[in-house]
Structure formats: C-alpha cells, structure tokens
C-alpha distance (Angstrom), angle and dihedral (degrees) to the residues before:
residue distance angle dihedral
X1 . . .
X2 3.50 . .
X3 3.79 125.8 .
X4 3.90 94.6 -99.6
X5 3.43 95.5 52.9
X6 3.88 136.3 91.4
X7 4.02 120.5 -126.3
X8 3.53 74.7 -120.5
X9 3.83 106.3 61.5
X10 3.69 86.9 36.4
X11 4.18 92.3 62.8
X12 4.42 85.3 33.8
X13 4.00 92.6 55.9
X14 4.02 94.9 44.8
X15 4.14 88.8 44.2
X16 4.15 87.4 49.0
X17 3.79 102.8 36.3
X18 4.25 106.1 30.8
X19 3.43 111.6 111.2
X20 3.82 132.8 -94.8
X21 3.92 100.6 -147.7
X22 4.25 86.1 89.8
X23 3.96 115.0 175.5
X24 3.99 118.5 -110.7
X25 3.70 82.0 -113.3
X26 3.80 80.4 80.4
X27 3.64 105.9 22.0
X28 3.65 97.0 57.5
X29 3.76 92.3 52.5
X30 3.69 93.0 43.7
X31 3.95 94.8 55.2
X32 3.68 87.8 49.0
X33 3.56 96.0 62.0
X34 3.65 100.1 44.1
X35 3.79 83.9 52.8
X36 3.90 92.8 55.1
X37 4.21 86.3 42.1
X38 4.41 82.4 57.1
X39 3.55 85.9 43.7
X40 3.69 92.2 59.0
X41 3.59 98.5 28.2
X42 4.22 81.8 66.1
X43 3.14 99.9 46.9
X44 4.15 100.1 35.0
X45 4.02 78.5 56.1
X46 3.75 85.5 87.4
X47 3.45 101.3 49.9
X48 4.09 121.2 107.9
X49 3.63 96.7 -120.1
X50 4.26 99.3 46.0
X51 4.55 79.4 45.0
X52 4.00 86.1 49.4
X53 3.79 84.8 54.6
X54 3.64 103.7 35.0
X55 4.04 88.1 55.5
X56 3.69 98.4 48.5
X57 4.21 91.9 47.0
X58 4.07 99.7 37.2
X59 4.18 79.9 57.6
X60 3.95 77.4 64.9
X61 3.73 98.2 45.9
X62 3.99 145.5 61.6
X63 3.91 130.4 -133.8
X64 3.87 119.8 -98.2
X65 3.95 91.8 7.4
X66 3.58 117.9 107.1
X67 4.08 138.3 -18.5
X68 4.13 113.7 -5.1
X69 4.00 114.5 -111.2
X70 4.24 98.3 -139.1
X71 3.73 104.6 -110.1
X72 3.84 95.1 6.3
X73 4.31 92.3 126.6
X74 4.14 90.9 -119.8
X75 3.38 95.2 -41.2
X76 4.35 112.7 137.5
X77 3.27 135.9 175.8
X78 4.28 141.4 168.4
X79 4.02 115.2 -44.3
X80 3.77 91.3 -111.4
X81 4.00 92.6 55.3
X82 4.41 86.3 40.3
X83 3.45 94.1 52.9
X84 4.07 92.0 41.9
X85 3.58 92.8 54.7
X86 4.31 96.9 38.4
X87 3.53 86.5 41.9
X88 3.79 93.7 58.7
X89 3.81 93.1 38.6
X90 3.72 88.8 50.1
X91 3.97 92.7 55.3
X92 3.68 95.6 34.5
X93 3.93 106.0 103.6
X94 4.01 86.3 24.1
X95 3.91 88.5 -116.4
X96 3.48 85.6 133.6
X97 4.19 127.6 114.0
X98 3.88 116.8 -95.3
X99 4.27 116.3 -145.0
X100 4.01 97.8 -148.1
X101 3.86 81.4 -168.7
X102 3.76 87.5 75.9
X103 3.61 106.2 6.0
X104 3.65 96.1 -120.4
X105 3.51 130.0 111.5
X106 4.09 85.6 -117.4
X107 4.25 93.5 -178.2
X108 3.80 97.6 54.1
X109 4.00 84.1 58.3
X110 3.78 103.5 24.3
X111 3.96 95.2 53.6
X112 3.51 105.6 47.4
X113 3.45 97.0 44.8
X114 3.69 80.0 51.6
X115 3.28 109.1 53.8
X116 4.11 93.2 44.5
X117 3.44 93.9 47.8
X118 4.55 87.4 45.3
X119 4.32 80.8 48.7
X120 3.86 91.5 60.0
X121 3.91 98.2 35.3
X122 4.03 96.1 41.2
X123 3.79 92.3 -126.4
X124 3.30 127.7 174.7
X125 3.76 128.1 -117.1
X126 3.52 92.1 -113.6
X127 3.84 93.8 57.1
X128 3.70 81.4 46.9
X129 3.69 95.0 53.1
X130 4.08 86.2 46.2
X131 3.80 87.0 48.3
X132 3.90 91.7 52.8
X133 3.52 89.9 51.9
X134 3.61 103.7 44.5
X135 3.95 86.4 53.5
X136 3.82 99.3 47.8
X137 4.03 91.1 60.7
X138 3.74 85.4 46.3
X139 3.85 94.9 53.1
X140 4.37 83.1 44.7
X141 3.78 89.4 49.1
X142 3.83 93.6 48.7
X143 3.45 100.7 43.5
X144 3.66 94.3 44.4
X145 3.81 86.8 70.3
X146 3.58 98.7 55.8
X147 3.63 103.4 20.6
X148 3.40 125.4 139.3
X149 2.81 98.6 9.7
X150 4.05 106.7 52.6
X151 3.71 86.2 46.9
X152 4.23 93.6 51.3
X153 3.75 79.2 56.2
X154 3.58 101.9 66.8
X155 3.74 105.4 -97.4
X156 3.17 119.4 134.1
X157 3.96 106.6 -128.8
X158 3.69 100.8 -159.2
X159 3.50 91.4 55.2
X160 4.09 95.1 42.4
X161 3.53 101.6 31.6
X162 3.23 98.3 24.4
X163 4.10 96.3 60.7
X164 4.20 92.7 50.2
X165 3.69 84.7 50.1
X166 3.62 105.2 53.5
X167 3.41 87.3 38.5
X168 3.39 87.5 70.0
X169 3.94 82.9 42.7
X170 4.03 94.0 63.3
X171 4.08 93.5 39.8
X172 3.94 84.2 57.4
X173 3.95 91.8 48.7
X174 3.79 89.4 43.2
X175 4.30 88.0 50.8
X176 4.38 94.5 -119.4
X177 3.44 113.2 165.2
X178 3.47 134.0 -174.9
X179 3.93 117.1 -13.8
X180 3.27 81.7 9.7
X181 3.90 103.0 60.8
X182 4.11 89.0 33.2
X183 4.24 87.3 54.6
X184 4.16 90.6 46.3
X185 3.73 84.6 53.1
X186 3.54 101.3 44.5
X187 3.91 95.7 40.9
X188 3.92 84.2 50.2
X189 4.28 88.8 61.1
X190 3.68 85.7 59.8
X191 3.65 96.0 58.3
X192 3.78 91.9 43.5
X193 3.44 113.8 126.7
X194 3.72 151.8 145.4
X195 3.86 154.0 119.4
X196 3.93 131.0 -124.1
X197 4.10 71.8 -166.2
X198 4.05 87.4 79.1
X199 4.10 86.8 55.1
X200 4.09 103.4 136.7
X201 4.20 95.9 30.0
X202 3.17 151.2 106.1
X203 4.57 86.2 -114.7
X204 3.79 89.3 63.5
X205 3.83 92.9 67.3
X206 3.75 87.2 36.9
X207 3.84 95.9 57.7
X208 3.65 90.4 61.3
X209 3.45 96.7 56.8
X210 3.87 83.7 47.1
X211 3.49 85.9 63.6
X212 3.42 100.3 45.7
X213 3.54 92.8 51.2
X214 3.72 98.1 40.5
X215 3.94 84.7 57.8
X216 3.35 99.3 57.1
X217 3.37 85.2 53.2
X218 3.42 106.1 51.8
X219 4.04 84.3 50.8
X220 3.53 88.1 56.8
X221 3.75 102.7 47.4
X222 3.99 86.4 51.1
X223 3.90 86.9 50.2
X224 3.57 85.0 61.4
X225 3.80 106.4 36.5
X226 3.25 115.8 -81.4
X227 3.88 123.9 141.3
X228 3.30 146.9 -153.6
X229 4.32 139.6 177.3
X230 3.62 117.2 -78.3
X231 3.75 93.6 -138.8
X232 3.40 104.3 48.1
X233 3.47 92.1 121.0
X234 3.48 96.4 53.2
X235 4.11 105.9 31.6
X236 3.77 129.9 99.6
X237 3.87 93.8 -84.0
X238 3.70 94.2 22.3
X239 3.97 120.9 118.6
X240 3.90 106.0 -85.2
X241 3.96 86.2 51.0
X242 3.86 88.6 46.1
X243 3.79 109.7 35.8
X244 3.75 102.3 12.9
X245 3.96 87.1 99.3
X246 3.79 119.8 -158.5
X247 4.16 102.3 -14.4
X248 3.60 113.2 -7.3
X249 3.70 108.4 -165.8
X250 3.89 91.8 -129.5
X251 4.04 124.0 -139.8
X252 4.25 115.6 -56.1
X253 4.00 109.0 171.1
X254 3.27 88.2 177.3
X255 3.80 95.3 54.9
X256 3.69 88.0 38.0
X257 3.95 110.1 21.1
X258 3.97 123.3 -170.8
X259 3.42 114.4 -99.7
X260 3.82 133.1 -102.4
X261 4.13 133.9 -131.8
X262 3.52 85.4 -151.0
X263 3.65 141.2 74.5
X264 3.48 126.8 -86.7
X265 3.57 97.4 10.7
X266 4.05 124.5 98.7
X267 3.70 116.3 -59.1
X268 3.50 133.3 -106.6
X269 3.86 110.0 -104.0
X270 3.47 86.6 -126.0
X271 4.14 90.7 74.8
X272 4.02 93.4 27.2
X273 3.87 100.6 54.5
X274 4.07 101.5 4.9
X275 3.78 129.7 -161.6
X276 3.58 131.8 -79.4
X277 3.95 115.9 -132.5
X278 3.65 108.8 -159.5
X279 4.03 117.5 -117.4
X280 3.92 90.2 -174.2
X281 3.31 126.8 54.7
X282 4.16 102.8 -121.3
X283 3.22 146.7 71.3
X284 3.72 110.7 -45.7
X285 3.95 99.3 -124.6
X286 4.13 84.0 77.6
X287 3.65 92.5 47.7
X288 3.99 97.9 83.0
X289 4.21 96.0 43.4
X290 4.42 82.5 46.2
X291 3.62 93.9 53.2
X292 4.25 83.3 41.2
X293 4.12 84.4 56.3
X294 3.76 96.9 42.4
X295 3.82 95.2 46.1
X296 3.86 89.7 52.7
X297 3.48 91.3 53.4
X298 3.41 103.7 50.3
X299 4.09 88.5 45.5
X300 3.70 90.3 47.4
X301 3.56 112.4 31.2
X302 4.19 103.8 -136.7
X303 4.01 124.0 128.3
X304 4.12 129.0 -166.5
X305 3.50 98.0 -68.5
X306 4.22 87.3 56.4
X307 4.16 91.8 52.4
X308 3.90 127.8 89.6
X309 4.04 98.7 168.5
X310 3.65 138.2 -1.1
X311 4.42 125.0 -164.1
X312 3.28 121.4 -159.2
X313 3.39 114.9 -167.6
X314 4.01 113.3 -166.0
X315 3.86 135.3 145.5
X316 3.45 133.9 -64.5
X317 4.18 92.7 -108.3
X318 4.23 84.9 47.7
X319 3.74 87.4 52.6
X320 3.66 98.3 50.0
X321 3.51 88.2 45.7
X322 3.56 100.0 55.6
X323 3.58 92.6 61.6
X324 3.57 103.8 148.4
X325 4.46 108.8 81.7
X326 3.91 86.9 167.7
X327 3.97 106.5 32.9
X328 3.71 107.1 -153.8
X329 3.89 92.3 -163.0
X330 4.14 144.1 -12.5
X331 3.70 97.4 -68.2
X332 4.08 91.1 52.9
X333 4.07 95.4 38.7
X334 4.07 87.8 54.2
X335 4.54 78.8 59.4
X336 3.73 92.1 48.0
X337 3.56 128.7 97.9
X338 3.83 92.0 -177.3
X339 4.21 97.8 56.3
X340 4.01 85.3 50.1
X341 3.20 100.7 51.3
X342 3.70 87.7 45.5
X343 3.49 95.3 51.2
X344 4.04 94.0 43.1
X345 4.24 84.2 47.4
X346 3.78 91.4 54.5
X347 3.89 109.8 32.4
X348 4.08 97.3 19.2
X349 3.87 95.4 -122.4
X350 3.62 148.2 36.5
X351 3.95 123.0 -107.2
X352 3.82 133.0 178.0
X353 4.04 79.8 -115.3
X354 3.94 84.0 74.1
X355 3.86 100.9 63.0
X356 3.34 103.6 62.3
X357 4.29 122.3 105.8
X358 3.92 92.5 -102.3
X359 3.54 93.4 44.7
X360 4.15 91.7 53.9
X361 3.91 89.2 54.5
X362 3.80 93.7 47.4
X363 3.74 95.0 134.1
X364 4.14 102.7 -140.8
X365 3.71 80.3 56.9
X366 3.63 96.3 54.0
X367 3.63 93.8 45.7
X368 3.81 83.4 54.4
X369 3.57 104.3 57.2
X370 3.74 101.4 78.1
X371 4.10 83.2 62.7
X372 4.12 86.3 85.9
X373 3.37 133.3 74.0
X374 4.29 119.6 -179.8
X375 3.55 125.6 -154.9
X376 4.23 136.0 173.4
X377 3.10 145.0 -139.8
X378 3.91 118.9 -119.2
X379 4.05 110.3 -71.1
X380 4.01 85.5 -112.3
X381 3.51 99.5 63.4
X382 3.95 85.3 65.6
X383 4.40 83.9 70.7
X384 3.83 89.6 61.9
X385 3.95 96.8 130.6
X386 3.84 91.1 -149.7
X387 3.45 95.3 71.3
X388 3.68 108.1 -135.6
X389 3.23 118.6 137.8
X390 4.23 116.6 176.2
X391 3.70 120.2 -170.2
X392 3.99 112.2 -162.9
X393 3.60 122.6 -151.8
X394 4.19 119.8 -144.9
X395 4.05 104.6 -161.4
X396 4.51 108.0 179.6
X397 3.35 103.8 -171.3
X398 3.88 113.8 -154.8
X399 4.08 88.6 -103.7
X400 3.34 86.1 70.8
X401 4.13 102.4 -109.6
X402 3.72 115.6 132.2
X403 3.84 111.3 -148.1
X404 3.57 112.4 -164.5
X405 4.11 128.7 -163.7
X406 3.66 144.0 -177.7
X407 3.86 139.2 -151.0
X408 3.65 140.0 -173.1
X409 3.43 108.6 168.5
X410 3.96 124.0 31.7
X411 4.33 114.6 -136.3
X412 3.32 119.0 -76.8
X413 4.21 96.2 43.6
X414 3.80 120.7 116.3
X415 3.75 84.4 -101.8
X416 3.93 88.8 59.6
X417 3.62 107.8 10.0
X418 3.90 138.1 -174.5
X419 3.94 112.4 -100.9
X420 3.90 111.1 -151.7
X421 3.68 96.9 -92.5
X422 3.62 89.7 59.3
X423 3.69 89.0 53.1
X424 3.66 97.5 46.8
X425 4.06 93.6 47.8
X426 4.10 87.7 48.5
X427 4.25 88.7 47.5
X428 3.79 92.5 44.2
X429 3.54 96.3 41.1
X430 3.91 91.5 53.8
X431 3.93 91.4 43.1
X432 3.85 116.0 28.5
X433 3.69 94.5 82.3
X434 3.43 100.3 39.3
X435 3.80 94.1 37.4
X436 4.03 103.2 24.3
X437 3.69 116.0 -129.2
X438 4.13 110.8 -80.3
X439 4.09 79.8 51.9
X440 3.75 92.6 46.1
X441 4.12 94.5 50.5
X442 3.96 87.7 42.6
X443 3.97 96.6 50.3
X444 4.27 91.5 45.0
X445 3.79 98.6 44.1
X446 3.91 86.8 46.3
X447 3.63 94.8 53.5
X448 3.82 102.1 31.6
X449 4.18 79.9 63.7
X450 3.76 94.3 30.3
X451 4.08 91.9 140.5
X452 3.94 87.6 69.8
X453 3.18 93.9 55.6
X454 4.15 124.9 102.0
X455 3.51 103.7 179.8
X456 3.82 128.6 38.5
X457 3.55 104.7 -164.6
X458 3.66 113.3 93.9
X459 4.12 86.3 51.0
X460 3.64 90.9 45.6
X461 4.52 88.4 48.8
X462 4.20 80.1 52.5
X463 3.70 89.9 57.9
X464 3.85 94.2 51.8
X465 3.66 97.1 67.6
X466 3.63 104.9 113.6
X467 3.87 116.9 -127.0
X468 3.04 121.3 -80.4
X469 3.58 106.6 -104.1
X470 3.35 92.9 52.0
X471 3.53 102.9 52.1
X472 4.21 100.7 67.6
C-alpha cells in the first residue's frame, strides 16, 4: 500500500490482478470447503427459515430460467435471488465452516453467490475455485481491520464482511478489473449489514443469504457502471470509523500482506490460518468446550449418570452468543452451550438428528441442562493480537474427582484437521437422504475436484432435487 492509495484499492487491485495458476496447497483445501458448503446447502434446504425464503423469492422467479435454488424441485430464478435463498439454506442449521481469519463463516456466503453467479456466466469450476480463493483473502483482509473488535460489538461479520468480500468474489468470476473491481467492493460496503442481535433465529441464517445476494449484486452494478468512493473504508464516515466498534486494529499489509499463487511470495490465508469445518451442528462458540467434554470422556470413561457439574469457561463473544440457557426450540438450542453439552453428555456426539423441535424437548436432556454453568474471560482478552483463545472445561463428577481440560483449537482446524473420511461421513450424512446415495457420491466427487470441471450443470440439476420430505 502506498501512501496514495486507499486500504480499499490496495485489497481491489490484489483481488483483480493476483494470479489464477494457485498451488494444490490451496486448491485442494478450497474444493473441500465448497463441497462441505453443498453439503449443507442440501441439507439446510429443509430447514424452516431457508423454506421461509425459498417461498417468498421462487414467487419472484420462473422454472428452468436462470441460477438453481438447492432443493427448489426445478424451480430457478436471478443469481441475486439463488444465492439469497442457498445462502440462507447453507447457514441454516449452522453446519457450515467458520474462517477465524475474519470471523465470518466466508463459504456459506462465498459459494452460493458463486455458483449462481458461475450458472449465468457458464464458468468453469476452475474459475470458480479461483473465485473462492480470491474472496476468502478478501474476507481475511477486511476483517483483519476491524476484527475483534467490530465483531465484540454486535455485528455480525459474515453478513458485513462477508458481503464486501464476496463481492469482490463475483467481480473476479465476472473478470472486473480495476475501477471496476474497486466499485464492486465499495458498492458491496454499502449493502453490508447484519446483527449478532438475531443470534438463535430464523434472521441469522437469513443475513447470510443477504450477503450472498447483496454481493452478487454489487458485482453486477459495477459490471454495469456504477461507482462508489475509494476510501470508504478508511474516511470519516467510512466502515472502520462506523463498524470498527471500540478499537479496531485498522489495515497493516505489511503486518498482514495479501497472499500470493506463486512461490515464494506470502501465502494465501487459506494455507496460513485454514478453515474450520464444523463436526457439530451449532454455532461454533460451543464447538471448543464440546470437543473439551468429548475428549474427557473418552480419556476417562464416565457418562450423565457419573456427572454432578460441568464449567465452561469461554470468551466474552462465546458467552454472548450462547444466549439461550433454556432453548425453547432448534434455532435457540444451536445458541446454547448448556443443550450441547447435554446432548454430547448423554449420547457422546452431536448430529443434525438433534436439532429438530422433538429432539429440544427430549426430557433426559432437559433434566440435564442445569448440569452447566458458562463463564468469560474479561471482554479485553478478546484484543490479544496472537489469536489464541483456550476455553477450559471443569467436569465434578458426583465421586467427588474434578477433571479439568483445555482447548485451543476446535476439530476441523489445521491444528486438528478433518481426514477424508470425516469429510465424506459429514457430506453423506447431510445429502444421502435428501439426495439418495448414487446422487450423493456424484454431487461430492464432482465438487471435491470441482477445478476439472467445464460445465456445471449436471451438479447444479443434483442440487435441485427438493428435500425429501417435501417431494411425496
């Protein structure tokens, strides 16, 4: 960044000019993400909120015209109202990868917006694939400026971030350069928008198809002409002014440079920091203290009947998000730390199977939620530039012992990482009763190798099959 430019046009002319020839290094990990963001998209199909959704914008749209809405039985529409609807169904049971590097969950906007805007333009998977990648370091870049502290604020980043990011996603995939890129991205930070407030509804899933729709189009309105300031991320009333929160870090490139698809030169976020697949089915601030629970069980050997008392000790931003003590229903038990322990106490892991209305009123489950008790650390701790963030589990059995435990880094980070069969059981577990098993098999092995493919349209026909209870 040189002193003329913007923080803006710094992020716009890496997103337009990087090149395409990206190492497997990155390509592998990118195709496995967009598969687990299918594999949710399918399955979050047949949630209430993505149905909600799906009604209001197919009442907009036509069959066989268009981008595919997942689980929509045929029926298309325009990329902005595809990627609304996907975009929702892919965040709707929060199954869904979080980026820590931004503190979004950057595939459940970034590949639906993706793969409508690839339906309309005929793009390959590769230039998908290049597309994904390109708007992952963008969502790292931009939420390295406000992070923390915008997020301890009450934004919600995937929504915020997320949108300016994939906009710069959907320009890449629709080859802008220059103005053109720069206007995408700074159209896309007035269309930013979300609430950590909506935590526990059906409007959390929602925003992120917001954002995936409101990318494509801010792309789109660039395309075309539109334009927007340079520094509006950095001006009086620009975004780090207005959503940074209480001490925004700012931008350092230098500290935090953009990353290269060459050698030797920084590298992509995607390899430095990773992404986090989800192994449970909720919001990812109960994921660490779960894995905590399941790891003392399996070293010690107790179930529900052994425990008197667990702590979970988390951060202030985990806290607040778990708001929900006494879920009332699915949405609320996916923001409560005390139904998941319960349910990983009693049954030893967390399934889709779990989130359901019946499930949350499952009796030895409510008698077990009174077992937890969740405490933070002080807000501040949350500005710690290293980034590590332990939560510690306190389990007292009713012997008396005390076992105590300690994690960094949830499952499914590079410092604990998915191996292909825990991919495969996630993908087929979201899609073989929706999809059926031939379909299933077919849909993962053509998005685990999405960069060889040319044409997108028999996976995209795979994704319209409606689920399945809707379909008799």
């Amino acid at each position: 960044m040189t002193a003329s430019e913007t923080s803006l046009e710094t992020i716009a002319a890496w997103a337009a000019d990087v090149g395409a020839a990206w190492p497997d290094s990155c390509i592998g990990p990118a195709q496995h993400a967009i598969a687990d963001t299918v594999g949710c998209m399918v399955s979050g199909a047949g949630d209430e909120a993505a149905r909600r959704v799906l009604a209001t914008l197919s009442g907009w749209s036509r069959a066989h015209a268009g981008a595919t809405f997942v689980g929509g039985d045929g029926m298309r529409g325009p990329a902005p109202f595809a990627a609304y609807a996907n975009g929702t169904a892919a965040h709707a049971q929060d199954f869904d990868d979080n980026f820590l590097a931004a503190l979004t969950h950057a595939s459940a906007v970034l590949v639906p917006a993706l793969l409508a805007v690839a339906e309309e333009t005929g793009a390959t998977g590769a230039q998908v694939v290049d597309a994904y990648l390109v708007g992952l370091e963008c969502h790292a870049a931009l939420g390295r400026g406000v992070n923390r502290s915008h997020y301890l604020k009450g934004w919600h980043a995937t929504a915020t971030v997320g949108c300016i990011g994939t906009a710069a996603a959907c320009a890449r995939l629709m080859g802008l350069k220059g103005e053109a890129m720069l206007n995408a991205m700074s159209l896309g930070v007035s269309m930013a928008a979300g609430l950590k407030g909506q935590f526990g509804s059906q409007a959390k899933p929602m925003q992120a198809g917001m954002a995936a729709q409101n990318a494509v189009i801010a792309a789109a309105y660039a395309r075309d002409g539109l334009t927007g300031r340079a520094e509006v991320l950095d001006n009086a009333y620009g975004f780090l002014n207005l959503f940074g929160g209480d001490a925004p870090p700012g931008w350092d490139f230098e500290k935090f440079p953009l990353g290269s698809s060459q050698g030797g030169g920084p590298r992509h976020v995607i390899e430095a920091v990773g992404l986090a697949p989800k192994c449970h089915p909720c919001c990812g601030s109960a994921h660490k203290s779960i894995d905590n629970l399941l790891d003392l069980k399996k070293r010690h050997g107790f179930g529900a009947d052994d425990v008197e008392a667990m702590h979970a000790r988390v951060n202030t931003t985990n806290l607040r998000n778990l708001c929900f003590p006494d879920p009332g229903n699915e949405m609320e038990a996916r923001f409560s730390m005390h139904y998941c322990l319960a349910v990983a106490l009693k049954n030893d892991f967390l399934s889709l199977k779990d989130f359901t209305p019946e499930a949350v009123m499952d009796p030895e489950i409510r008698a077990l939620l009174t077992r937890t008790e969740m405490t933070a650390t002080p807000p501040e701790s949350e500005l710690d530039p290293s980034g590590e963030f332990p939560h510690e589990l306190t389990v007292r059995l009713k012997s008396g012992d005390e076992l105590r435990i300690t994690r960094t880094h949830p499952r499914g980070t590079l410092a604990d990482p998915f191996t292909d069969e825990d991919r495969w059981r996630k993908f087929e577990d979201c899609c073989r009763p929706t999809l059926g098993a031939e379909a299933t098999r077919r849909l993962y092995g053509g998005f685990s190798a999405l960069s060889e493919t040319r044409d997108l349209s028999e996976l995209m026909g795979l994704l319209a099959t409606p689920p399945a209870h809707l379909a008799a």
